[in-house]
KOLMI-935386 format. One record per residue: x, y, z of N, C-alpha, C in turn; residue in three letters. Coordinates in steps of 0.2 Angstrom, whole numbers, plus 5000, padded with zeros to 4 digits. Layout:
BEGIN
XYZXYZXYZALA/...
This chain:
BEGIN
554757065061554857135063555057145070UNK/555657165071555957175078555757225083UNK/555557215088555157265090555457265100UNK/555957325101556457345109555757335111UNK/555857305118555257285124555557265128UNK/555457275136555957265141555157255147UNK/555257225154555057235158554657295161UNK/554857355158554857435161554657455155UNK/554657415149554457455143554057415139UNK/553357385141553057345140552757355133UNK/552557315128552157335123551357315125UNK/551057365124550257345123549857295120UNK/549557275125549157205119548857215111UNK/548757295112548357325104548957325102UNK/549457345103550057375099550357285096UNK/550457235098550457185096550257165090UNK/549457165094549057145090549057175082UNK/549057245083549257275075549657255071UNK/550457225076551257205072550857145069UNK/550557095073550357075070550057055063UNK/549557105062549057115058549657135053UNK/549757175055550057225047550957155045UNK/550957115051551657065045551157005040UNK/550656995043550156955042549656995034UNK/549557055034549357065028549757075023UNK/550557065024550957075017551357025017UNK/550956955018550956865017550556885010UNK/550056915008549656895000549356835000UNK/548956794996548556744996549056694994UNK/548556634997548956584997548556494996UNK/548656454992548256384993548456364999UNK/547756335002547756295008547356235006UNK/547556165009547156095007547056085015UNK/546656055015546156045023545355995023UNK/545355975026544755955028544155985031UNK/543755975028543156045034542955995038UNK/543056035045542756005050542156025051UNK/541956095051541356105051541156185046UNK/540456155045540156205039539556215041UNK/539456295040538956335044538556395039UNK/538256375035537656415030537156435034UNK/537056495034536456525036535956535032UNK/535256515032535056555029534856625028UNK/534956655019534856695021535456765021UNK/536056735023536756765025537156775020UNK/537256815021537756795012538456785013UNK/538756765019539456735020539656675022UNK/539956625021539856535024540356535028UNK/540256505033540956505037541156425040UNK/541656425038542056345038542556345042UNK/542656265045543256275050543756225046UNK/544456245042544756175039545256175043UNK/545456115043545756075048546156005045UNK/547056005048547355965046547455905049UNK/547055855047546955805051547655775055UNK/548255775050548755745054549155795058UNK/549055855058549255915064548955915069UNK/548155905068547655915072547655995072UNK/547756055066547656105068547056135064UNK/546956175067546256205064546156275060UNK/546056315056545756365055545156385053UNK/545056445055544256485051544256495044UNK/544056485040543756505033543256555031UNK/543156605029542656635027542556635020UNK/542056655017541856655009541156705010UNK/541256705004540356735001540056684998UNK/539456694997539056644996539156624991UNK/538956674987539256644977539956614977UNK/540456624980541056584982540856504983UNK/540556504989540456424990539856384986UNK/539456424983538756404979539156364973UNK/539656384970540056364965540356254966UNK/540256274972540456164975540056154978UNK/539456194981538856184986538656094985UNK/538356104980538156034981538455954979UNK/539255974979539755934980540055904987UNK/540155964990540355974998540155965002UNK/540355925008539955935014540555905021UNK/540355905027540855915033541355835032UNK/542055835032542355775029542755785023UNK/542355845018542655835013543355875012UNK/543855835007544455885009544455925001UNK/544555985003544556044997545256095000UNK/545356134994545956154992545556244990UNK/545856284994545456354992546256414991UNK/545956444987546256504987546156564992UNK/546456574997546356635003546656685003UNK/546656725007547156775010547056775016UNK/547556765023547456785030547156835031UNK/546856845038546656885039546656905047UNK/546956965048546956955058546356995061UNK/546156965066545557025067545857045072UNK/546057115072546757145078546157155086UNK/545457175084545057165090545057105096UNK/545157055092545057015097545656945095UNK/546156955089546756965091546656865086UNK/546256875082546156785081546356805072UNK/546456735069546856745062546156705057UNK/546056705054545556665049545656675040UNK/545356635037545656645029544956655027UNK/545056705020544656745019544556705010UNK/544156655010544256625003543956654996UNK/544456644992543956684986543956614979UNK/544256584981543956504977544156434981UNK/543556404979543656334984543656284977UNK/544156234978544056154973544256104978UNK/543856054975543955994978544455934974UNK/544755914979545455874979545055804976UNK/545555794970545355714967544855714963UNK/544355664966543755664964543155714965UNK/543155744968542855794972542755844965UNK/543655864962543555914960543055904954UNK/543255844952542955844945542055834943UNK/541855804952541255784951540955884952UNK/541355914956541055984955541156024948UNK/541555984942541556024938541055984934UNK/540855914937540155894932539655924937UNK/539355944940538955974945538756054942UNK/539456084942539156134938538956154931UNK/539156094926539056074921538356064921UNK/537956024927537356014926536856074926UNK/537056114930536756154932536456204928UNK/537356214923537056254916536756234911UNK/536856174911536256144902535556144908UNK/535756144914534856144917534356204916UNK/534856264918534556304916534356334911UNK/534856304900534756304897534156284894UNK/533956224899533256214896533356114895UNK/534156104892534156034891533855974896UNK/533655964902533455954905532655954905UNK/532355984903531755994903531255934899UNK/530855894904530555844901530055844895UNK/529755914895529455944889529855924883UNK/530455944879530655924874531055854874UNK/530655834878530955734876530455724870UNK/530655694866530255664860529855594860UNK/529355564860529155514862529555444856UNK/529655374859529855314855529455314849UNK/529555264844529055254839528855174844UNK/528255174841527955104845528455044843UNK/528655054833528954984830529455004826UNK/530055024828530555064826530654994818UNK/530755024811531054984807531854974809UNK/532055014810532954994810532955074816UNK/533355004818533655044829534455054827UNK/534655144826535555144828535755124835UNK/536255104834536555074838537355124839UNK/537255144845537955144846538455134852UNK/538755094852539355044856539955024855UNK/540255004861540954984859540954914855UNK/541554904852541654834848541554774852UNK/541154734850541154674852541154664860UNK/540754714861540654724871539854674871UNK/539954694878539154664880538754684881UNK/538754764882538254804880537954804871UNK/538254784867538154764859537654694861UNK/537954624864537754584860537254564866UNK/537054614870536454624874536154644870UNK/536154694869535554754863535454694859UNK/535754674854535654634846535254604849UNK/535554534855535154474857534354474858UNK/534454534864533654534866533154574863UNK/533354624859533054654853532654614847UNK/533354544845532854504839532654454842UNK/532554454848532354384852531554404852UNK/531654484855530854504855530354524848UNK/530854524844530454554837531054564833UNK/531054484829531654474823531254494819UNK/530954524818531154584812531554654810UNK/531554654816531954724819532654734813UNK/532854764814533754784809533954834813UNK/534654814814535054874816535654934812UNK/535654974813536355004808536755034817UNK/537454984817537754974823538455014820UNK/538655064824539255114823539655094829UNK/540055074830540655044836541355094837UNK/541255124843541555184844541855154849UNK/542455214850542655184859542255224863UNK/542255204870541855204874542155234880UNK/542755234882543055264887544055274883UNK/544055324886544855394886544555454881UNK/544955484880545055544878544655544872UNK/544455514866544355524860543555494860UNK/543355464866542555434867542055484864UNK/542055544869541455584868541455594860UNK/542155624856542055634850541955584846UNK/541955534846541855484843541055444842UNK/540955454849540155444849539555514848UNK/539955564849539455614847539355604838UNK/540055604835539955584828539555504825UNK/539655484830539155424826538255444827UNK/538255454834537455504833537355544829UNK/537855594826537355634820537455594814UNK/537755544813537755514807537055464805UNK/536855454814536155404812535755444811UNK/535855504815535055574816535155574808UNK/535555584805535455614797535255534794UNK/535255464796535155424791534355404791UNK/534055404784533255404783532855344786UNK/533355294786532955224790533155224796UNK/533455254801533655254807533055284811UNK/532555264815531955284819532055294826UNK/532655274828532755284837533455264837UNK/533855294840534755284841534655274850UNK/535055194849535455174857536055174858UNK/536155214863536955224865537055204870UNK/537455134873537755094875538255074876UNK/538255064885539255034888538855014891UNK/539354954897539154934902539354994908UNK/539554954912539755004920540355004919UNK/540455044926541155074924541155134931UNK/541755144932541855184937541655254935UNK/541755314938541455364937542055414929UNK/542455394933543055434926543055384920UNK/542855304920542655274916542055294910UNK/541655334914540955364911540855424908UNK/541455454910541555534910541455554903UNK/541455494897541455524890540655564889UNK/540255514893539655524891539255584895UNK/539655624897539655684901539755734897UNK/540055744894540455764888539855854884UNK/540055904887539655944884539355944878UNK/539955924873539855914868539255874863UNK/539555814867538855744867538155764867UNK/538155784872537755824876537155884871UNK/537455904870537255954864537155924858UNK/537655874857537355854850536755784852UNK/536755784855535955734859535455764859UNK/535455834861534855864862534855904856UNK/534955914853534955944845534855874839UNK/534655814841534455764837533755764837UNK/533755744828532755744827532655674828UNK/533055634829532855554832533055544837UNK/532455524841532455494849533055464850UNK/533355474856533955434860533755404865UNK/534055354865534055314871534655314876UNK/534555324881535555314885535355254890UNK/535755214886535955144891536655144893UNK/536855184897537455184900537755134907UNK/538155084906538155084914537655024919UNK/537555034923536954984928536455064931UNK/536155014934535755054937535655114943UNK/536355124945536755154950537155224946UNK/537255194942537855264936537155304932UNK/537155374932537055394929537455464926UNK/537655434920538055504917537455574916UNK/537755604915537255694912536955664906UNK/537255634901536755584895536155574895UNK/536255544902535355524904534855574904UNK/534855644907534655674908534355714901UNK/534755714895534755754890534255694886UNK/534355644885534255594881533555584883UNK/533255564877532255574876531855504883UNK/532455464883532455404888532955374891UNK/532955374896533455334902533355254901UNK/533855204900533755144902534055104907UNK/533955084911534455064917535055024916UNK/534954984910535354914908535554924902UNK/535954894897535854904890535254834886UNK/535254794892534654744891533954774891UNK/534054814895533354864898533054914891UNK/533854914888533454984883533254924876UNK/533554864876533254834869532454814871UNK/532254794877531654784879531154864879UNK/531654924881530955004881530954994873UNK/531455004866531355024861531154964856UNK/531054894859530854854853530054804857UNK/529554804853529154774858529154704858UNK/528854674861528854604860528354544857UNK/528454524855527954524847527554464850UNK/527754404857527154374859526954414863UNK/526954454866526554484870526054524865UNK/526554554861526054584855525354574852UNK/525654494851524754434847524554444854UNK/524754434860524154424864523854474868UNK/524054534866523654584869523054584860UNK/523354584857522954564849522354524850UNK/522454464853522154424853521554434859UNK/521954474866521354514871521054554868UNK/521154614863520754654863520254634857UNK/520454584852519954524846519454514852UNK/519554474855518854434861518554494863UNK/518854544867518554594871517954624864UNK/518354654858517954674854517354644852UNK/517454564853516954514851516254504855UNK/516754524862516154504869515954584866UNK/516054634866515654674867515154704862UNK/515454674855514954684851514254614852UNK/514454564854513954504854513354564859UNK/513654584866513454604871512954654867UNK/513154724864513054774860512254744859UNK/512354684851511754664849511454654851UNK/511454594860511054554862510554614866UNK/510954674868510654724872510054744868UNK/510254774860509754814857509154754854UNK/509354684853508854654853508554644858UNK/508454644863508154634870507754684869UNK/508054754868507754814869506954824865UNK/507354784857506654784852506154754854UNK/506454674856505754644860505454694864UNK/505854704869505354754872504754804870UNK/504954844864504654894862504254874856UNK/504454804855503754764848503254724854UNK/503354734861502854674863502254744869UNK/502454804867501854864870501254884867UNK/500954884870500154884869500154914861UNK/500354974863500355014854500454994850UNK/501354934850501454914842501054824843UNK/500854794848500354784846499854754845UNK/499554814845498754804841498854924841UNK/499254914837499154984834498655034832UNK/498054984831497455014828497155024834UNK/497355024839496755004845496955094847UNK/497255124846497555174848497055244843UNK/497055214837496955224832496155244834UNK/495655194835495055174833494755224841UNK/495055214848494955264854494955334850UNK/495555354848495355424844494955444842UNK/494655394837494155414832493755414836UNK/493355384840492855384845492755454850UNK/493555464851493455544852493455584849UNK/493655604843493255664838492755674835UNK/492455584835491655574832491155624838UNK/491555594845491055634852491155714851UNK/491855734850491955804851491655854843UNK/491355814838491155854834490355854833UNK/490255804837489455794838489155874845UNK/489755864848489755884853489755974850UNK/490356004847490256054844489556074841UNK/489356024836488856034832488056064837UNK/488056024843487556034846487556094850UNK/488256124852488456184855488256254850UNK/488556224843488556274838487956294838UNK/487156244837486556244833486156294842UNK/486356264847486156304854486356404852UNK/486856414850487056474851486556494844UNK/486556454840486156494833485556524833UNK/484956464839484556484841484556534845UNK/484856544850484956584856485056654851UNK/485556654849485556714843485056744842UNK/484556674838483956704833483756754838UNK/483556704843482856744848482956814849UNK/483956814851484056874853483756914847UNK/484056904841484056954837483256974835UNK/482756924836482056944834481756984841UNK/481856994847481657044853482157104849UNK/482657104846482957164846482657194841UNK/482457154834482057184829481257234832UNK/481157174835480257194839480457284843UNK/480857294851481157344851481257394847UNK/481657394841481857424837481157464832UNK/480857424832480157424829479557484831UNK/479557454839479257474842479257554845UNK/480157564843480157634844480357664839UNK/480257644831480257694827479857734827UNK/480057784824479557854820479057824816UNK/479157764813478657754806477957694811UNK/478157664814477657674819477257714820UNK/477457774824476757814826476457824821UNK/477157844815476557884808475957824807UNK/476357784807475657714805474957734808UNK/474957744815474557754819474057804820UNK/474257844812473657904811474157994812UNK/474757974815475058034815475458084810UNK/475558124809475958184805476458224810UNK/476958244803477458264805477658334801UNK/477558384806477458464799478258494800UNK/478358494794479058534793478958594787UNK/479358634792479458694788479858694782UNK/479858764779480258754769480958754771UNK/481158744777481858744780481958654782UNK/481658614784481858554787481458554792UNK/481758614797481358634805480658584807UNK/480558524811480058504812479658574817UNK/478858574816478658614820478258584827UNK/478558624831478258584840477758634843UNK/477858694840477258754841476958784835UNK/476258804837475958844835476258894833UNK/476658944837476959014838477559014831UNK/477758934828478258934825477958954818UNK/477458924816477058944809476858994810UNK/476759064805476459104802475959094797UNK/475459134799474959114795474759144786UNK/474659084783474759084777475559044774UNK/475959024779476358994779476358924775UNK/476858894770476658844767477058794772UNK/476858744772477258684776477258604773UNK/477758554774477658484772477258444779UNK/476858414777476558364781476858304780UNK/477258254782477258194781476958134785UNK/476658084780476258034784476457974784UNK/476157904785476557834786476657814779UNK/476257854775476257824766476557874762UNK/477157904763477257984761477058054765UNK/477058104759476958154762476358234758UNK/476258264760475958344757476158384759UNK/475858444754475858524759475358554762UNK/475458554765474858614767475058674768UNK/474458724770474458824771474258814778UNK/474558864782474358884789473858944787UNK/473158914790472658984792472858994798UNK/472559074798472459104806471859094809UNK/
């Protein structure tokens, strides 16, 4: 935009600045590929601010996002990496600087893909598929091990070799898939549900060797993935060496580092076998000898105590004390019988002594009236009055003279 300016007719540094801005917001969004030079997350903050930068220009711009923007490669990304965002410019007319405002970011190459396995991880994580809880345990002695592998590879004649090496009696039912392009994952998701549905299959190994990362990628496969953890027989993932880890690994009931490794977790080995057989025979031997020789000891002990013997000696002390404690009652008893009598013949004699029929004994009478009334006074008879006398032998009447 053309904009008359002369020496005498100066434009202003704000007025610029606006031409600026406003040719610069009706550019629209636009992809930009760069390098980050530097990457700055606060915590906390919910905008990230990045500096991309063209290495062979050596020119630099500012980057902005939201958080949920960059969260989406977060754990793919870091300062080095080269990615590719969708932005719009932006001028800040204040202080006159330009920066892009991103609303998606992807990583170039490998990057991008490792972010779409990354977020891939993230949502069967939160799914639940990851969760150590529903891993299912091995059988101890599997009858027949599935097998799934590529043809005539060496992930197969690993498994087979050192599986019957350990315990030829094992049996295989081996489904031969391909292993890496396009048709992998399908291919081996179908031979998994073929063993999960077969009645003598007791634990399925799925095995490759190594392999570069895009090599591996079948076994990343949502699909797989789902039909792994939706199987009612244990899976084994032997993908690879020790370094590769596809998403497999994580879904699958065991990890094995090697495919040699997994014919060693799922078959055991049958010398070792006799001879833990053969330690826990002895042990059980030593400790049952031990067992009896302890409780025989013990008996001696308890058959060689005064009690058991001479048992009667226990016996015959008793006696000796209840013959003393009943002698001993007896002379206690016969004490209080006497002591009794005595009491009771003073209490007879007392009792005796202060009867009424006593005194009558002793020449006395007792005059009652035709009422009962004993008489204590003269004043109380009338003369001519009949009255009872009673004496020590009976009783009479008599008449009151005057």
């Amino acid at each position: 935009m053309a904009h008359t300016s002369s020496p005498e007719a100066p434009i202003a540094v704000g007025k610029v600045s606006a031409l600026i801005g406003g040719w610069i917001d009706r550019l629209g969004e636009v992809w930009v590929e760069g390098q980050i030079a530097q990457l700055n997350r606060r915590p906390g903050a919910g905008m990230v601010f990045l500096t991309l930068r063209d290495p062979e220009r050596d020119v630099s711009l500012t980057v902005t996002c939201f958080r949920s923007v960059f969260d989406q490669v977060a754990d793919a990304v870091q300062e080095g990496s080269r990615i590719i965002v969708h932005a719009k410019p932006e001028w800040y007319t204040a202080r006159g600087t330009l920066s892009l405002r991103a609303s998606e970011i992807r990583l170039v190459g490998l990057g991008e893909l490792l972010a779409r396995l990354e977020q891939l991880k993230r949502r069967l994580q939160a799914e639940g598929l990851f969760d150590p809880a529903r891993r299912k345990p091995l059988p101890f002695l599997p009858h027949c091990v599935g097998l799934v592998t590529g043809r005539g590879s060496a992930a197969e004649r690993d498994v087979l070799e050192v599986a019957r090496r350990r315990w030829p009696a094992v049996r295989f039912e081996v489904r031969n898939v391909l292993v890496q392009g396009p048709s992998a994952a399908a291919q081996v998701s179908a031979a998994v549900r073929e063993l999960d549905g077969h009645p003598e299959v007791d634990v399925i190994v799925v095995a490759r060797g190594g392999g570069s990362v895009e090599d591996l990628l079948p076994f990343s496969d949502e699909d797989l993935l789902r039909t792994v953890a939706a199987a009612r027989t244990p899976v084994v993932s032997a993908i690879g060496h020790e370094p590769d880890q596809p998403l497999l690994d994580h879904v699958a009931d065991l990890r094995a580092s090697t495919p040699t490794d997994a014919a060693k977790r799922v078959v055991p080995d049958v010398g070792e076998e006799l001879a833990k057989v053969h330690q826990l025979r002895d042990r059980a031997r030593r400790h049952i000898v031990h067992r009896v020789e302890r409780e025989l000891a013990g008996l001696a002990g308890v058959r060689s105590r005064p009690v058991l013997a001479a048992p009667r000696q226990a016996i015959d002390a008793r006696a000796e004390e209840v013959t003393a404690l009943l002698e001993r009652s007896r002379r206690v008893l016969g004490h209080r019988l006497d002591h009794a009598q005595t009491d009771l013949g003073h209490a007879l004699a007392r009792v005796v002594s202060l009867s009424p029929l006593a005194t009558l004994q002793r020449g006395y009478a007792v005059l009652q009236k035709a009422d009962g009334h004993v008489v204590t006074d003269p004043a109380q008879v009338a003369a001519g009055e009949e009255l009872h006398a009673r004496v020590a032998e009976g009783g009479f009447s008599v008449t009151a003279k005057p």
